[in-house]
C-alpha positions in Angstrom: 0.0 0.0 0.0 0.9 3.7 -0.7 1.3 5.9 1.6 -1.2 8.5 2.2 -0.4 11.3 -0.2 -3.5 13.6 0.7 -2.0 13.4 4.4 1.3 13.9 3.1 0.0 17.4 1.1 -2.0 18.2 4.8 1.6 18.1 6.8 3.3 20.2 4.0 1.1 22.7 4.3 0.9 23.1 8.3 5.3 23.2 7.8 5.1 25.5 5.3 3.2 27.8 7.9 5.7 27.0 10.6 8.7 27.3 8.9 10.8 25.2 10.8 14.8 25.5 10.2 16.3 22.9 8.0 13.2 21.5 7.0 14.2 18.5 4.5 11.1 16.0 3.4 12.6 12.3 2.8 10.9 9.0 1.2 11.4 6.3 4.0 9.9 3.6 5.5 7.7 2.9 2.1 5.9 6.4 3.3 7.7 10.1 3.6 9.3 11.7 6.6 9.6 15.4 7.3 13.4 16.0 9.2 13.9 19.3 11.1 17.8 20.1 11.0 18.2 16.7 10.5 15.9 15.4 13.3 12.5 13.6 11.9 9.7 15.3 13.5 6.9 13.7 11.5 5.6 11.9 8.6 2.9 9.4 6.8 3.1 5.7 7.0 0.2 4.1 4.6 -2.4 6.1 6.4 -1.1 6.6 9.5 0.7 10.1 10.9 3.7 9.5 12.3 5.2 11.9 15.3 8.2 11.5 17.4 7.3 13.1 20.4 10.3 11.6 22.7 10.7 9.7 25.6 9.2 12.3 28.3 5.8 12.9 26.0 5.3 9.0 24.9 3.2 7.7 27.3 1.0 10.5 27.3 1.0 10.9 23.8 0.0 7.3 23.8 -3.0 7.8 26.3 -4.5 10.3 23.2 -7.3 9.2 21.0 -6.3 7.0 18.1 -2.8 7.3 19.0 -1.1 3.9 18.9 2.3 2.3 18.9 5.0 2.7 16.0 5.8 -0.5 15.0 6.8 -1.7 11.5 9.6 -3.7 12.3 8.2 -5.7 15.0 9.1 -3.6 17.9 7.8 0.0 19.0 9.9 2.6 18.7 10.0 4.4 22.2 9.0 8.3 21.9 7.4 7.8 18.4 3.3 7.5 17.9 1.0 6.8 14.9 -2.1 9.1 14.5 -5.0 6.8 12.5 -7.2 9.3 10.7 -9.7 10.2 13.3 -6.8 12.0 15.2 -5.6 14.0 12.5 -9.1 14.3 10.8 -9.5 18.3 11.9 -7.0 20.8 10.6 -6.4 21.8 14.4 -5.8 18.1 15.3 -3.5 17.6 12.2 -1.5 20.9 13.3 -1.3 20.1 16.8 0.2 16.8 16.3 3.2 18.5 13.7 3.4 21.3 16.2 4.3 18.7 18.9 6.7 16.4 16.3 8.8 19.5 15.5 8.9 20.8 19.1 10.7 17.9 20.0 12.7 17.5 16.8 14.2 21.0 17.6 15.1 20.1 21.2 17.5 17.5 19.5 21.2 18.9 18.0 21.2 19.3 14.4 22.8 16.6 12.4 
C-alpha cells in the first residue's frame, strides 16, 4: 500500500506555515518523513501520521485518541506514535500533532 499522499500534502502545508529551520522532506519507510535540521519530527506511513514526540511525552501521547504504537519492524519505537485518521481528521488536530513532532525535533542537535 501507498502511503497516504493527501495526508502527506496536509503536513506540508501546516510546515510551510511554521517554517521550521532545516526542513528537508525524505521517502522512507515505504511512506515520507519530514526531518527538522536533521531530526525527523513527522511523517505518513500508509495512512497513519507519524510523530516523534520523545521519551518524556510517549506515554501521554499514547494515552490520546487514536494514538497507537510505532511499530513496523516488530518492535515499538520508544517516543514515536502513529495518529489513525480520526486523530488528525481536523486541521487543528493535524496541526497540533506537527506542532508537537517539530517541538521535540528542535530540542534534538542538528545533524
Amino acid at each position: 500500500m501507498a502511503y497516504n499522499e493527501d495526508l502527506a500534502q496536509r503536513i506540508r502545508q501546516v510546515l510551510d506555515e511554521l517554517e521550521p529551520p532545516g526542513l528537508v522532506e525524505k521517502n522512507m519507510f515505504g511512506g515520507v518523513g519530514f526531518m527538522v535540521r536533521g531530526n525527523m519530527a513527522c511523517g505518513v506511513h500508509k495512512d497513519r501520521l507519524i510523530v516523534r514526540v520523545g521519551p518524556e511525552g510517549y506515554q501521554e501521547a499514547l494515552a490520546r485518541p487514536h494514538a497507537g504504537l510505532f511499530d513496523i519492524t516488530g518492535r515499538p519505537m520508544t517516543g514515536w506514535v502513529t495518529v489513525a485518521a480520526g486523530g488528525y481528521e481536523t486541521q487543528s488536530d493535524l496541526e497540533a500533532w506537527v506542532r508537537e513532532g517539530v517541538g521535540f525535533a528542535l530540542t534534538l542537535p542538528a545533524k
